[in-house]
C-alpha positions as a Markdown table, in Angstrom:
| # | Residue | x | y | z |
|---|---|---|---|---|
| 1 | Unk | -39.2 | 14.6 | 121.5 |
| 2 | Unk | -36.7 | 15.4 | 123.9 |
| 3 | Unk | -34.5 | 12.5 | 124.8 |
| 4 | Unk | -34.6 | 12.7 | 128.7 |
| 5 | Unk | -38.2 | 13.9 | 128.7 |
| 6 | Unk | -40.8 | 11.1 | 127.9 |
| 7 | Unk | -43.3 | 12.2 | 130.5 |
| 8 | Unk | -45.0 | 16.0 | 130.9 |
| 9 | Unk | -48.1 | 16.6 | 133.0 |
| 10 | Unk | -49.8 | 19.7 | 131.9 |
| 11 | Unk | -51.1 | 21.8 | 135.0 |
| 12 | Unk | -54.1 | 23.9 | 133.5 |
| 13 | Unk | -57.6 | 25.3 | 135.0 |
| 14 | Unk | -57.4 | 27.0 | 138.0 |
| 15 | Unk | -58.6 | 29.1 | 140.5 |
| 16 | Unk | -58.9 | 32.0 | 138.0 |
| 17 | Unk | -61.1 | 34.2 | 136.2 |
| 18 | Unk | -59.3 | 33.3 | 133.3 |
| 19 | Unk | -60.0 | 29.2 | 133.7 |
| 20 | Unk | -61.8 | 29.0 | 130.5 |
| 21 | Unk | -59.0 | 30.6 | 128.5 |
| 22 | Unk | -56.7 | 28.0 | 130.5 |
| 23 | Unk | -58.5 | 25.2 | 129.3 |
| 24 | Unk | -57.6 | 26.6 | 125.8 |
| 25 | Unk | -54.4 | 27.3 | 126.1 |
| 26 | Unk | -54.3 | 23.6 | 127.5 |
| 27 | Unk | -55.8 | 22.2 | 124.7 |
| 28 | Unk | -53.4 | 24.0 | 122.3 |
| 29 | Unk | -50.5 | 22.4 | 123.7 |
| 30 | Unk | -51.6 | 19.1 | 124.6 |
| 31 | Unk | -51.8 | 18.3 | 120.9 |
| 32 | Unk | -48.5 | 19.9 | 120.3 |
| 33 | Unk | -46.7 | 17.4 | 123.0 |
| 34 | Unk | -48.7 | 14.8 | 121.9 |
| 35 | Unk | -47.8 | 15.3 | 118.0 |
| 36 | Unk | -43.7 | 15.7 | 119.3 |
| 37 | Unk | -44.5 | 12.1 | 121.1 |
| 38 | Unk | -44.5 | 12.9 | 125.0 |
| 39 | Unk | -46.5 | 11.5 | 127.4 |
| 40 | Unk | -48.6 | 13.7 | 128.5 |
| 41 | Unk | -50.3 | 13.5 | 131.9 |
| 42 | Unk | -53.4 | 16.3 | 132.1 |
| 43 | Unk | -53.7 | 17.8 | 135.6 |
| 44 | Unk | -56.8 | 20.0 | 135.9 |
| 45 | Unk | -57.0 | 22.3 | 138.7 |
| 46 | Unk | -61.1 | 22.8 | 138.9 |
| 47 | Unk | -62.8 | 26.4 | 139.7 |
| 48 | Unk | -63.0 | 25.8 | 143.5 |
| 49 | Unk | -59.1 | 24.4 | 143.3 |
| 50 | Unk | -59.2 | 20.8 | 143.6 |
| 51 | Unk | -56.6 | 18.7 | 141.6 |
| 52 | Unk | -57.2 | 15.8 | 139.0 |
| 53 | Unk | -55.7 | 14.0 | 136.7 |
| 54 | Unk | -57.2 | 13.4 | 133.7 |
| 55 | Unk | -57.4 | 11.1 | 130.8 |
| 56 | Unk | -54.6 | 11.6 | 128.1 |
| 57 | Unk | -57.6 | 13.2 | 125.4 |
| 58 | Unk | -58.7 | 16.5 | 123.9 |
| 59 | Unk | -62.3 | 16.0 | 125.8 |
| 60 | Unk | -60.0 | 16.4 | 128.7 |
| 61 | Unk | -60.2 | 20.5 | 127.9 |
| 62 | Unk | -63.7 | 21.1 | 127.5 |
| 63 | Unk | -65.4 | 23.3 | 130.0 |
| 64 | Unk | -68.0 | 21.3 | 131.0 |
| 65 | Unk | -65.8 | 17.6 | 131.8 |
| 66 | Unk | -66.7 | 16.5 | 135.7 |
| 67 | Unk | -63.4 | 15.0 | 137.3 |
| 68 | Unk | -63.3 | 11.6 | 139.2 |
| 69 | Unk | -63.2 | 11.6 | 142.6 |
| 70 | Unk | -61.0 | 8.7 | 142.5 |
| 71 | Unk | -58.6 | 10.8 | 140.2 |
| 72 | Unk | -57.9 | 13.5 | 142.6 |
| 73 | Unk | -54.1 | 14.3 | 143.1 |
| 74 | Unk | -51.9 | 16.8 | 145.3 |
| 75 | Unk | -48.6 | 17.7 | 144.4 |
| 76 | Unk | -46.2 | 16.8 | 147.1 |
| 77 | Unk | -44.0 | 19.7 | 148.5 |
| 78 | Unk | -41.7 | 16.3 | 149.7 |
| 79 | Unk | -38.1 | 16.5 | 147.3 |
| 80 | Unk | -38.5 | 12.5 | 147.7 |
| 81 | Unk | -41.2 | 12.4 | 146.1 |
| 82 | Unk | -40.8 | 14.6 | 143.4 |
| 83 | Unk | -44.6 | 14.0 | 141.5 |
| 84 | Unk | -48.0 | 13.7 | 142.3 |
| 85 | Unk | -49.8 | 11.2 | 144.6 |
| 86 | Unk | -53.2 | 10.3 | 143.9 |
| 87 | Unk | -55.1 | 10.6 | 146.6 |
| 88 | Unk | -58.6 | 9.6 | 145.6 |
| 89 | Unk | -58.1 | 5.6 | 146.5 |
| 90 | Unk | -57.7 | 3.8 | 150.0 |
| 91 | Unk | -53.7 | 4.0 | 149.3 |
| 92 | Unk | -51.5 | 6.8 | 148.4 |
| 93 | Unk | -50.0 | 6.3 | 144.4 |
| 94 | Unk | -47.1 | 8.2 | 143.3 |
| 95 | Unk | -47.3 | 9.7 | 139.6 |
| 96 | Unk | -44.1 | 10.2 | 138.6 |
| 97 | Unk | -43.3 | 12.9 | 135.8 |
| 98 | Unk | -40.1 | 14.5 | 134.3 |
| 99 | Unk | -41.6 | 17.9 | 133.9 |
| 100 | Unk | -44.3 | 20.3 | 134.5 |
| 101 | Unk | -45.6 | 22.1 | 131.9 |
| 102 | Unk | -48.2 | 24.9 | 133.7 |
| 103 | Unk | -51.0 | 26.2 | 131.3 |
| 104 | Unk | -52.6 | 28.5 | 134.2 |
| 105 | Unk | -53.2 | 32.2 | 133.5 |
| 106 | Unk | -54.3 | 34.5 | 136.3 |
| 107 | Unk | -54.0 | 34.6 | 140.1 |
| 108 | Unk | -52.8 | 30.9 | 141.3 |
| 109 | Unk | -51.0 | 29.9 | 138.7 |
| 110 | Unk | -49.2 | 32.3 | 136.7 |
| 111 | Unk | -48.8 | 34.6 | 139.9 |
| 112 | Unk | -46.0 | 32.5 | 141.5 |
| 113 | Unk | -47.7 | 30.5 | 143.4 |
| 114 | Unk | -47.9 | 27.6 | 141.7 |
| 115 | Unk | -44.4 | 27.9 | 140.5 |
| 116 | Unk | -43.2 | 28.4 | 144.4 |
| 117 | Unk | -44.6 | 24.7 | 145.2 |
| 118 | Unk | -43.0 | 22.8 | 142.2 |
| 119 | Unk | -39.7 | 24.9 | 143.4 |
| 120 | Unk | -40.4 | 23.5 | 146.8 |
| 121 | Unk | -40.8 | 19.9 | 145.4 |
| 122 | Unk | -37.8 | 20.4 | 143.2 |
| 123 | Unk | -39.6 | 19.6 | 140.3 |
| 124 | Unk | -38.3 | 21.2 | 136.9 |
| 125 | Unk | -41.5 | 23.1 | 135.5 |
| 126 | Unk | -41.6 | 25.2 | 132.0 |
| 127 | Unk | -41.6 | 28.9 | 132.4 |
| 128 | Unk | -40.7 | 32.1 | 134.4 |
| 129 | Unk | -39.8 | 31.3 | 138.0 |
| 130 | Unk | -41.1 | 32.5 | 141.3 |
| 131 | Unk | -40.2 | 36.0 | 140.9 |
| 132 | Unk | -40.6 | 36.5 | 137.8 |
| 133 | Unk | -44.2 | 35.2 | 137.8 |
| 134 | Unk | -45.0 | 37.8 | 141.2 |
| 135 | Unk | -43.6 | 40.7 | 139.4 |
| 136 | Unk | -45.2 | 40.1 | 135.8 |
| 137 | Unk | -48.6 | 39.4 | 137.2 |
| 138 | Unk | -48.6 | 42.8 | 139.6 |
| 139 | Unk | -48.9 | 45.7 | 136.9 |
| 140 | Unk | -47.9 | 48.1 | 138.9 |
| 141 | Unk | -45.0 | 46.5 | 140.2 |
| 142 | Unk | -44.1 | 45.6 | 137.0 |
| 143 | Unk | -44.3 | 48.8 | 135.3 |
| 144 | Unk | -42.0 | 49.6 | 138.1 |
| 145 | Unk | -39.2 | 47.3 | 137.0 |
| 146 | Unk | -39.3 | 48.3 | 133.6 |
| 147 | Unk | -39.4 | 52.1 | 134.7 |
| 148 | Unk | -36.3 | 51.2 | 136.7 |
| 149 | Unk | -34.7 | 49.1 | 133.9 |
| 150 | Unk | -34.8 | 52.6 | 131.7 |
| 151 | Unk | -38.2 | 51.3 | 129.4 |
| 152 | Unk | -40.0 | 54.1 | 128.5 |
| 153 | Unk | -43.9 | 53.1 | 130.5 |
| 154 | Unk | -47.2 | 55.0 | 130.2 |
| 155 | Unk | -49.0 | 57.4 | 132.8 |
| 156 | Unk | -50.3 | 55.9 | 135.3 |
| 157 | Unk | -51.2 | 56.1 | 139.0 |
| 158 | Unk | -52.8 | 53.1 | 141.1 |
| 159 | Unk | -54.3 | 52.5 | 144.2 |
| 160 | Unk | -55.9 | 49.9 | 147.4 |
| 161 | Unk | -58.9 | 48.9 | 147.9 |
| 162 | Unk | -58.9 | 50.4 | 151.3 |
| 163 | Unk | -58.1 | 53.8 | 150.1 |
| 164 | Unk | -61.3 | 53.4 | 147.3 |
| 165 | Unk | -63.3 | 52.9 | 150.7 |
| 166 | Unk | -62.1 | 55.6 | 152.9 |
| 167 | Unk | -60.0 | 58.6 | 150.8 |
| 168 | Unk | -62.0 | 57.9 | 147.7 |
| 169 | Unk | -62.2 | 61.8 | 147.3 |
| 170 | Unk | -58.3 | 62.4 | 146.9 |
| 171 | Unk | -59.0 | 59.2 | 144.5 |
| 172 | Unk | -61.6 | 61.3 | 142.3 |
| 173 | Unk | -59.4 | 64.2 | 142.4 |
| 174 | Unk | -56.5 | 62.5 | 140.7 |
| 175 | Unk | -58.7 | 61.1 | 137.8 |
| 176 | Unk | -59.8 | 64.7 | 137.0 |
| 177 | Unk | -56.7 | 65.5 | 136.2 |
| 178 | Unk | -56.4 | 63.6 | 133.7 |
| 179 | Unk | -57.2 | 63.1 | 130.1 |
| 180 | Unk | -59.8 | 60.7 | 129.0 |
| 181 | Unk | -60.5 | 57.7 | 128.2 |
| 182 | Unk | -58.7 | 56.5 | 130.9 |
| 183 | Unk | -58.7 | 52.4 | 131.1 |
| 184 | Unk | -59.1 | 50.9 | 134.5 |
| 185 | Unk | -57.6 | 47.5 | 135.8 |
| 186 | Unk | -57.3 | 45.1 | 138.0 |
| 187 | Unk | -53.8 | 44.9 | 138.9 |
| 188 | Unk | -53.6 | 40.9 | 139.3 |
| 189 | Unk | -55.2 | 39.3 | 136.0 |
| 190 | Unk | -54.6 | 39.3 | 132.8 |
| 191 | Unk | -57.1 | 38.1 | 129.4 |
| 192 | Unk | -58.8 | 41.8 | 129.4 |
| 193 | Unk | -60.7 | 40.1 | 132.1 |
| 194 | Unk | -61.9 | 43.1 | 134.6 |
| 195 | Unk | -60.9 | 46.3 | 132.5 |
| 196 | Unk | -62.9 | 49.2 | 131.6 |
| 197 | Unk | -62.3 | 51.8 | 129.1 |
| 198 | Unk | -63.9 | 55.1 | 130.7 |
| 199 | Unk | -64.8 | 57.8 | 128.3 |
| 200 | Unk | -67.1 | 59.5 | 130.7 |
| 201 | Unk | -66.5 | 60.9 | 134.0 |
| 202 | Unk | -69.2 | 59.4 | 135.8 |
| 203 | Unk | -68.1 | 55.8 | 134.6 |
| 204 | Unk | -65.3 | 56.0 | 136.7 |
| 205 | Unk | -66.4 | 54.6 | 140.2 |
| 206 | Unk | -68.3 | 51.8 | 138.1 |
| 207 | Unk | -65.4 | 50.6 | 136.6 |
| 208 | Unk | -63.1 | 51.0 | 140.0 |
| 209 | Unk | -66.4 | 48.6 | 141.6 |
| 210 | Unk | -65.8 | 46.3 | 139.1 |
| 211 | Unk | -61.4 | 46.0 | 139.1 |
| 212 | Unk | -62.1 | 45.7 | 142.9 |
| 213 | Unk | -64.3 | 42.6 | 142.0 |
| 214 | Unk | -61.0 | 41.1 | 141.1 |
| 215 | Unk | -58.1 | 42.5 | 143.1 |
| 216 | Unk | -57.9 | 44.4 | 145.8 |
| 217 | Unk | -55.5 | 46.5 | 143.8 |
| 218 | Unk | -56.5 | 49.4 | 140.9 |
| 219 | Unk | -54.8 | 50.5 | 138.0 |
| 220 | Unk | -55.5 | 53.5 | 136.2 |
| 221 | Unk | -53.5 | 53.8 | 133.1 |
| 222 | Unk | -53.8 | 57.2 | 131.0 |
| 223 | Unk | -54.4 | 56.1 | 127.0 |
| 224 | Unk | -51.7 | 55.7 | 124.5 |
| 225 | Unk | -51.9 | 56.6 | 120.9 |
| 226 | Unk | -50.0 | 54.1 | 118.4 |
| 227 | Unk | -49.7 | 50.7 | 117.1 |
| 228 | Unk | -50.2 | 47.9 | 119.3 |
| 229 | Unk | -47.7 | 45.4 | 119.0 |
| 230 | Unk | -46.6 | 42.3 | 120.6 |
| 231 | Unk | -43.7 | 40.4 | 120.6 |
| 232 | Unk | -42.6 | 36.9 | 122.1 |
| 233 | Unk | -39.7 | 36.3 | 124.2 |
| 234 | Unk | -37.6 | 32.4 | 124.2 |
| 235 | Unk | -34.9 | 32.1 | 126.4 |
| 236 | Unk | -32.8 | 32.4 | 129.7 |
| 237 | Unk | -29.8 | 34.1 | 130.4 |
| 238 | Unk | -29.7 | 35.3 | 126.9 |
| 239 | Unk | -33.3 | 35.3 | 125.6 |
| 240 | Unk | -34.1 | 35.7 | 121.8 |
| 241 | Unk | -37.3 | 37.5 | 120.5 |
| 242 | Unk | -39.5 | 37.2 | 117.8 |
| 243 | Unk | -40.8 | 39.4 | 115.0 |
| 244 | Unk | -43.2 | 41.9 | 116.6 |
| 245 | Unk | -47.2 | 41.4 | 115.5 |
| 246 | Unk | -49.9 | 44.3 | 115.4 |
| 247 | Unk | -53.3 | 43.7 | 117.0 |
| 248 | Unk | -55.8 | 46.7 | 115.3 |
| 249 | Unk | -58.9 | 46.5 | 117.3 |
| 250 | Unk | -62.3 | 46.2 | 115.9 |
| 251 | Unk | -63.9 | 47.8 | 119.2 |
| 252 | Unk | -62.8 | 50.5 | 121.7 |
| 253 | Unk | -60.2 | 48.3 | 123.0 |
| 254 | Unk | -58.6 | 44.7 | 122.8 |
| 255 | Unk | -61.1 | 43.4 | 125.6 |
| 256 | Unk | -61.7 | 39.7 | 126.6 |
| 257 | Unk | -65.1 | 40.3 | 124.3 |
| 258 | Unk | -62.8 | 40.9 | 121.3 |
| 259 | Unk | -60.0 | 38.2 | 122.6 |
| 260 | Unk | -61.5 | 35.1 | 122.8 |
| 261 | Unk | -65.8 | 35.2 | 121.5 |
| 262 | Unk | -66.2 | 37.2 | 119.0 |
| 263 | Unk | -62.7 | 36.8 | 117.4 |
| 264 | Unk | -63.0 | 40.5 | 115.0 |
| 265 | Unk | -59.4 | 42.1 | 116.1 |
| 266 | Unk | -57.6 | 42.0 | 113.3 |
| 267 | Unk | -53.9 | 40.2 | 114.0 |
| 268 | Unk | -50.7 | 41.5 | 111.7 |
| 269 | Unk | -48.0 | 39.1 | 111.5 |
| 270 | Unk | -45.7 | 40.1 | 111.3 |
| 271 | Unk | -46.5 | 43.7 | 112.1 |
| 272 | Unk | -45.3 | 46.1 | 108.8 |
| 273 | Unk | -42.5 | 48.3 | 110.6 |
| 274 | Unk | -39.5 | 49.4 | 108.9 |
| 275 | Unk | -36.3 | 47.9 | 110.1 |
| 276 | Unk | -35.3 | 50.0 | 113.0 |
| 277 | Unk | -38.6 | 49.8 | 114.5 |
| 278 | Unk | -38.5 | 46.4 | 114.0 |
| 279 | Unk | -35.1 | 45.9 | 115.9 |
| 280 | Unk | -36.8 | 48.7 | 118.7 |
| 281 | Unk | -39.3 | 46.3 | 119.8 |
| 282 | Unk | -37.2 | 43.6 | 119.9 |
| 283 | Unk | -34.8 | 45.3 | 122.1 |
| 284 | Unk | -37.6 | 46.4 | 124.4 |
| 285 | Unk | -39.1 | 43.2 | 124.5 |
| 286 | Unk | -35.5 | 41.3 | 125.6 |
| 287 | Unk | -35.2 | 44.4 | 128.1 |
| 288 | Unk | -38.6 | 44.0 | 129.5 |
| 289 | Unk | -37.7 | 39.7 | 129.8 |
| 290 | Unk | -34.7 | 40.8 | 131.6 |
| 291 | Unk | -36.1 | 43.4 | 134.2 |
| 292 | Unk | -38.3 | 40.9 | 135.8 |
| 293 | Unk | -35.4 | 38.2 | 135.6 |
| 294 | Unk | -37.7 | 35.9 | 133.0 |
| 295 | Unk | -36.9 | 32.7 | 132.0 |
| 296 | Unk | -38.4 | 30.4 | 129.4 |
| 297 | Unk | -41.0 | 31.9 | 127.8 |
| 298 | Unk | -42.9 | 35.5 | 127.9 |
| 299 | Unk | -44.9 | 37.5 | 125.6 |
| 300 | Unk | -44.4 | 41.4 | 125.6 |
| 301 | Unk | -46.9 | 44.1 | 124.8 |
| 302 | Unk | -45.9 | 47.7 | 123.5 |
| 303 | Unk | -47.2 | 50.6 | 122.0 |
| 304 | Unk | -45.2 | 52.3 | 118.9 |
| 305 | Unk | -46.6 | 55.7 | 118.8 |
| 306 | Unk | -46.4 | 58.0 | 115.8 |
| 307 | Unk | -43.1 | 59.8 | 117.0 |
| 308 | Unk | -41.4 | 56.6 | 116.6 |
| 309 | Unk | -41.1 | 56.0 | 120.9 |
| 310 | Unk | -41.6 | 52.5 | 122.1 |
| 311 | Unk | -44.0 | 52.3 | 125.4 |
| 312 | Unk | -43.8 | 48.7 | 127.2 |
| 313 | Unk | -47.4 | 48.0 | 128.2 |
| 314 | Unk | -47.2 | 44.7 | 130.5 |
| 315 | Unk | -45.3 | 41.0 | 130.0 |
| 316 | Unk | -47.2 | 37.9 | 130.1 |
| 317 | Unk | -45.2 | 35.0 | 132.0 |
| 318 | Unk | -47.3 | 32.3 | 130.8 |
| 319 | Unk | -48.9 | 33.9 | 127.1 |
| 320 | Unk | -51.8 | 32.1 | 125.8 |
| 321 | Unk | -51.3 | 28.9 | 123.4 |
| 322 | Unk | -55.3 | 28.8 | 122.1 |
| 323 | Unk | -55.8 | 28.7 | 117.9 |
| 324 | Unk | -55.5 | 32.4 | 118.1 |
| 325 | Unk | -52.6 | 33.3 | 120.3 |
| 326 | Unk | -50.1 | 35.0 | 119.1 |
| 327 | Unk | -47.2 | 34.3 | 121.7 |
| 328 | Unk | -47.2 | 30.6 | 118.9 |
| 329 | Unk | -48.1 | 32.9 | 115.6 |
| 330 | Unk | -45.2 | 34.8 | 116.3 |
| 331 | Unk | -42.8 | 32.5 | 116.6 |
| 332 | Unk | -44.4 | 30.6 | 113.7 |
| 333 | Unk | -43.7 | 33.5 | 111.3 |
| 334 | Unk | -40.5 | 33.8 | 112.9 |
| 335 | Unk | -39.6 | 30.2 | 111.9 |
| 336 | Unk | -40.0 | 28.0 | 115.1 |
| 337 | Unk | -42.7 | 26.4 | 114.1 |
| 338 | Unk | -45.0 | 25.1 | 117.3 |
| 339 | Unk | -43.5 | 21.4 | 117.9 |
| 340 | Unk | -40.2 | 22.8 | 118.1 |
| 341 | Unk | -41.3 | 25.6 | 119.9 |
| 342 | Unk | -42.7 | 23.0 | 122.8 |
| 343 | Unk | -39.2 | 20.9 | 122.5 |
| 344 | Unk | -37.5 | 24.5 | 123.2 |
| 345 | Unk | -39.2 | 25.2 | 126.2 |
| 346 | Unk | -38.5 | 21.9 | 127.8 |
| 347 | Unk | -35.0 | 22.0 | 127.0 |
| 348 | Unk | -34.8 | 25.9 | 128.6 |
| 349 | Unk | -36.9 | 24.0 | 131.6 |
| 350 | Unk | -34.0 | 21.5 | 132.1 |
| 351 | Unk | -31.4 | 24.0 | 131.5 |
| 352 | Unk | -32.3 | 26.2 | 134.4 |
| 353 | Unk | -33.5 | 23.2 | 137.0 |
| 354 | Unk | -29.8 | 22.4 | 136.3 |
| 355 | Unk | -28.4 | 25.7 | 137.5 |
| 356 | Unk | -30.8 | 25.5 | 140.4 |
| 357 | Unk | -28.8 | 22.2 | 141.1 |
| 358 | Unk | -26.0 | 23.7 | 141.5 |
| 359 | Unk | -26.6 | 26.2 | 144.1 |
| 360 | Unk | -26.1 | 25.4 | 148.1 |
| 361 | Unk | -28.7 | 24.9 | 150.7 |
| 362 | Unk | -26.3 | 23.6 | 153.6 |
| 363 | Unk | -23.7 | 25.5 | 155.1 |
């Protein structure tokens, strides 16, 4: 356990298609903080967005647990207070904590917002920062800081929902020009949660309907031939990356299906590259980190193709912690073994709420 950290309430749920994967995660590193000896204080943010805290147990993470009324918490924007007040009783009760820990994956959570209120309540939290959260959940801005940051990124082209609805032809046009399969996304999620791999030509506007169910933003990405690796990022300033990991796919792609029921994809670690493509993925990985100003912890996706190029896919700001993740594998087989990894990302939490410290607000 950290010495100046006794208490950590774990933020997890959400307003997000990916809650269930959330209460994973959740679950994951609730036992890890537990195991290192923290006090953990479980705050689950339910489907329609309402805030509880719940009992320090596993049966905390099932799917189907029905919160308290009296339990219901906010988390005060107020510096003062710094914590969360329960709410659910006749008077207002402070919960005090020394640091967030947020398990959320998807839009409300991992996007920045979430992140943006505990920055507002001056709270130290685990994990990317306001920015970086934004720009690592938006794919196509994202793929825009790497292109800018000189990573090599796939085809692509994207588009709004408005533009679907009234210059869908141009649209069309566009995605006959390319190759297929094609794979379609929601720009704002993560989890495989809304993608479609489209093999025929009249799958396309079925597969834009169903990204649009999500976001009001459209990816198209053209596909990419290679190995599909992944690598996990630890750090700040000067972040440190772990060996990179091969996911070989059972079906036609690495879809939520595949991810987290039926559990077929086969996962290398670590992935058998030679040396220099070893060190390439690292490098691209750190680079990747850097370009959207990461801190704490990330997981990177690539493709190595068979010319020996390494294509930066996306970054996950807040990776998933469940049995089969492999943001903890990696860093397992890398020798940081998941305690420690936990007692890491705590101390890289306090380091950079320090440095926030130190910068003015006043004139």
């Amino acid at each position: 356990m950290h010495k100046r950290v006794s208490s950590v309430v774990l933020i997890y749920g959400g307003r997000s298609a990916e809650h269930e994967v959330s209460l994973r995660s959740a679950a994951s590193v609730f036992g890890a903080l537990a195991e290192a000896g923290y006090g953990v204080i479980p705050v689950l943010i339910t489907r329609g967005g309402g805030w509880f805290s719940m009992p320090p147990t596993s049966d905390s993470f099932l799917g189907d647990v029905e919160p308290a009324d009296k339990d219901r918490v906010v988390l005060c924007p107020d510096p003062t207070y710094s914590g969360l007040l329960r709410i659910g009783s006749r008077d207002l009760e402070p919960i005090k904590f020394d640091i967030a820990f947020p398990m959320l994956h998807g839009t409300y959570g991992e996007d920045g917002t979430l992140q943006g209120l505990l920055e507002v309540a001056n709270a130290p939290y685990i994990g990317c920062g306001v920015l970086a959260s934004a720009v690592g959940m938006d794919k196509v801005l994202m793929k825009a800081a790497f292109a800018s940051s000189g990573l090599e990124v796939g085809p692509y082209f994207w588009f709004l929902r408005c533009e679907w609805e009234n210059d869908r032809g141009s649209i069309l046009e566009r995605f006959r020009q390319r190759s297929l399969p094609v794979y379609v996304k929601p720009a704002n999620l993560g989890s495989s949660v809304g993608i479609s791999r489209v093999d025929r030509r009249e799958d396309f506007p079925s597969a834009v309907e169903l990204a649009l169910s999500y976001d009001r933003k459209v990816l198209v990405e053209d596909n990419i031939v290679g190995k599909e690796l992944e690598v996990s990022v630890l750090g700040n300033d000067t972040p440190i990356a772990s060996l990179a990991g091969e996911i070989r796919s059972q079906g036609s792609f690495y879809d939520y299906e595949e991810k987290y029921v039926l559990n077929t994809a086969q996962l290398i670690v670590p992935a058998k590259l030679s040396l220099e493509e070893q060190a390439s993925a690292v490098s691209t990985a750190i680079k990747a980190f850097r370009a959207v100003d990461g801190s704490g912890m990330a997981r990177v996706d690539m493709f190595l193709s068979p010319s020996g190029n390494v294509i930066v896919n996306e970054i996950n700001t807040i990776p998933g912690f469940t049995s089969i993740s492999m943001y903890p594998k990696l860093w397992e087989a890398s020798g940081v073994p998941f305690t420690e990894l936990v007692n890491r990302l705590i101390e890289l939490a306090l380091e950079r709420y320090e440095q926030k410290q130190l910068v003015r607000t006043d004139r």
